[in-house]
Rosetta silent file (secondary structure, phi, psi, omega in degrees, C-alpha in Angstrom):
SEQUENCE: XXXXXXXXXXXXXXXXXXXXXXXXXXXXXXXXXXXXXXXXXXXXXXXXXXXXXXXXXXXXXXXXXXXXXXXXXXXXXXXXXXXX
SCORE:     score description
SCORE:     0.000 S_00000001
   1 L     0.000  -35.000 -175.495    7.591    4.918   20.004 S_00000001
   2 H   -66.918  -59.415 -178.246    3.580    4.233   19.652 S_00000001
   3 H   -43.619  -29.792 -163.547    3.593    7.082   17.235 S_00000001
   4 H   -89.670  -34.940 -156.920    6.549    5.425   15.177 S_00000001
   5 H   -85.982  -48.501 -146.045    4.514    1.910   15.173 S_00000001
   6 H   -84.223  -38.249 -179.980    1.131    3.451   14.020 S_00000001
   7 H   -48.328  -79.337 -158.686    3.408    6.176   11.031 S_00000001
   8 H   -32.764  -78.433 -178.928    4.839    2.874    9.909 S_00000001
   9 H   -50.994  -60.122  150.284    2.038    0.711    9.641 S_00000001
  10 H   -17.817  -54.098 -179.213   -0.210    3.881    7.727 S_00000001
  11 H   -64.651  -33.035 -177.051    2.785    4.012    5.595 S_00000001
  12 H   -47.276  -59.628 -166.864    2.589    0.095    5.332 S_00000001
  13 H   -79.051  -35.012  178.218   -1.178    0.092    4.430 S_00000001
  14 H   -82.179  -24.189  168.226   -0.879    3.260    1.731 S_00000001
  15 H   -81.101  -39.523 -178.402    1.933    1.370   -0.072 S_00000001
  16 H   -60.928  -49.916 -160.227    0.194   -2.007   -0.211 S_00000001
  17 H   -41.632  -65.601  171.105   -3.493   -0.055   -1.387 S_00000001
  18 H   -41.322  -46.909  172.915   -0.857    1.983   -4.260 S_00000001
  19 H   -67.495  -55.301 -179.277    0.285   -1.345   -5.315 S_00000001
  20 H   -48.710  -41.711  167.203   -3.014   -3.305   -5.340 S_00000001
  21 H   -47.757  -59.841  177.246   -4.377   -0.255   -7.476 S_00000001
  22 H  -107.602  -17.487 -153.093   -2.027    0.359   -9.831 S_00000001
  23 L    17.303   68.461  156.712    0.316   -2.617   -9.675 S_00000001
  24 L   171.547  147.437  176.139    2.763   -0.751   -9.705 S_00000001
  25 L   -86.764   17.969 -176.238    5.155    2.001   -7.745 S_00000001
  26 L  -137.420  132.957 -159.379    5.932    4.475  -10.348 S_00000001
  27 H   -56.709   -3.603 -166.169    3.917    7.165  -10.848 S_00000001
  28 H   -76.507  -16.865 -160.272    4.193    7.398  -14.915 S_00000001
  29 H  -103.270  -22.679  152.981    2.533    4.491  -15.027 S_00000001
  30 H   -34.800  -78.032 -166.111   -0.330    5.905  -12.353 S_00000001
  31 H   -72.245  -14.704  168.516   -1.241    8.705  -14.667 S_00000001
  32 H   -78.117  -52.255  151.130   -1.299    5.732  -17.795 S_00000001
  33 H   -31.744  -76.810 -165.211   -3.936    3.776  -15.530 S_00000001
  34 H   -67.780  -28.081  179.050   -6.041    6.917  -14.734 S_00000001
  35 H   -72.825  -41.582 -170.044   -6.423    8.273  -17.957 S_00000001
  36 H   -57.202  -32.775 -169.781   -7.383    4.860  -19.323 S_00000001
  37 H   -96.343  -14.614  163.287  -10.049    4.192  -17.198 S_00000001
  38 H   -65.931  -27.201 -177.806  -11.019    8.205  -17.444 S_00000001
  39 H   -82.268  -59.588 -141.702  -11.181    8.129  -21.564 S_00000001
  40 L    47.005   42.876  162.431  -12.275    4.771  -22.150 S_00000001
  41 L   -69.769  174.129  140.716   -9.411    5.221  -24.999 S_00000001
  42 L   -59.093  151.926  177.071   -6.749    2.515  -26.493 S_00000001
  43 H   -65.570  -48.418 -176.860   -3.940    1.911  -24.654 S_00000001
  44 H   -54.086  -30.863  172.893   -2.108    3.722  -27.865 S_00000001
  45 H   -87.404  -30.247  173.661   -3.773    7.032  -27.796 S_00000001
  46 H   -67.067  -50.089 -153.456   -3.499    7.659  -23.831 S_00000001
  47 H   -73.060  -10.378  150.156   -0.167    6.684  -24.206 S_00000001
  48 H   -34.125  -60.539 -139.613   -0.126    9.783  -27.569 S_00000001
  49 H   -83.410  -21.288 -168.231   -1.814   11.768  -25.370 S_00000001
  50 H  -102.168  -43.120  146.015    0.234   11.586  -22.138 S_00000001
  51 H   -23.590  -70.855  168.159    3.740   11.957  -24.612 S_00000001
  52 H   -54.980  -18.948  148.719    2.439   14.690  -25.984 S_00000001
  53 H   -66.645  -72.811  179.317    1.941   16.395  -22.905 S_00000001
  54 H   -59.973   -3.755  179.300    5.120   16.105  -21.798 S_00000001
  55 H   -85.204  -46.961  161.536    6.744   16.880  -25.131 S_00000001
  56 H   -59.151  -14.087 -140.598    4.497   20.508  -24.791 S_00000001
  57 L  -137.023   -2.124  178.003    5.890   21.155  -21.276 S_00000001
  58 L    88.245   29.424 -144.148    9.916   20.487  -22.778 S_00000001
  59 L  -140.926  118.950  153.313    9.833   17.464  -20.966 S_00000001
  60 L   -51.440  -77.988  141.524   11.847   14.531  -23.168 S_00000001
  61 L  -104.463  113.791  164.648   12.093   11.644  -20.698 S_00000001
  62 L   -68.450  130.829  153.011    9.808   12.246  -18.209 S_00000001
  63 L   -88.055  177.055  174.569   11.624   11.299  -14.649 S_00000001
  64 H   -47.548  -69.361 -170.852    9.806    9.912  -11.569 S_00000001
  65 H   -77.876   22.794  151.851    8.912   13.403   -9.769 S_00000001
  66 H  -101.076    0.543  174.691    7.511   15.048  -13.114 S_00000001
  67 L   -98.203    0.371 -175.714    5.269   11.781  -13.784 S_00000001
  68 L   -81.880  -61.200 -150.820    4.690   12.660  -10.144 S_00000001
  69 L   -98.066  -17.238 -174.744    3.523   16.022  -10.716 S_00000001
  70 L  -108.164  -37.110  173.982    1.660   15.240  -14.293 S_00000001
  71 H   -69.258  -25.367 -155.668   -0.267   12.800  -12.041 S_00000001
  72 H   -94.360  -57.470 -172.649   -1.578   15.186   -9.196 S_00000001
  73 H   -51.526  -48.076 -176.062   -2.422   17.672  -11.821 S_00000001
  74 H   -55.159  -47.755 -164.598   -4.355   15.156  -14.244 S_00000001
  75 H   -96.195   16.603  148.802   -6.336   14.133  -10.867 S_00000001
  76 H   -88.928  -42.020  164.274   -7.000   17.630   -9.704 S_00000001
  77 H   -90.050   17.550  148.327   -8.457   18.620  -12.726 S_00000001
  78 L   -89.212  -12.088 -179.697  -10.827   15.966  -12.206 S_00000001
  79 L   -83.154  119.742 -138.352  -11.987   17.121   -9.281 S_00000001
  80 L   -86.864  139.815  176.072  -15.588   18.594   -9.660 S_00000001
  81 L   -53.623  116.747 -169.648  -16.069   22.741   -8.735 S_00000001
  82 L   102.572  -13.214 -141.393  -16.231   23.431   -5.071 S_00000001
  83 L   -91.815  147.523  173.660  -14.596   20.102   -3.994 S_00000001
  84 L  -118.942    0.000    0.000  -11.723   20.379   -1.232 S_00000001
């Protein structure tokens, strides 16, 4: 039961931080956030730039787990050579 109190409340605290961050729970809008403050673009060209990626990959309407999955990758290839 201690175990169940302490998951919850992690999960609690990792949902508010993901909200306070992004203000907001869905990741397409994650990966709209990170490029903007990674570019220092227009809102209109990230939002080109992140279309167009998913328009190369066959992707129409992006759903929730490929804006999922377009997010992990965009912040893994940010991650500097050697880092784990």
């Amino acid at each position: 039961m201690k175990y169940l109190v302490v998951a919850l409340g992690l999960f609690a605290v990792a949902a508010a931080a993901t909200f306070i961050r992004y203000e907001s729970y869905s990741p397409c809008d994650w990966i709209e956030t990170d490029m903007l403050e990674a570019s220092g673009q227009p809102l209109i060209v990230v939002q080109s730039r992140i279309r167009a990626r998913f328009l190369l990959d066959g992707v129409v309407n992006p759903e929730l787990n490929e804006c999922l999955l377009s997010w992990w990758r965009f912040r893994l290839d940010g991650l500097p050579e050697g880092s784990s």
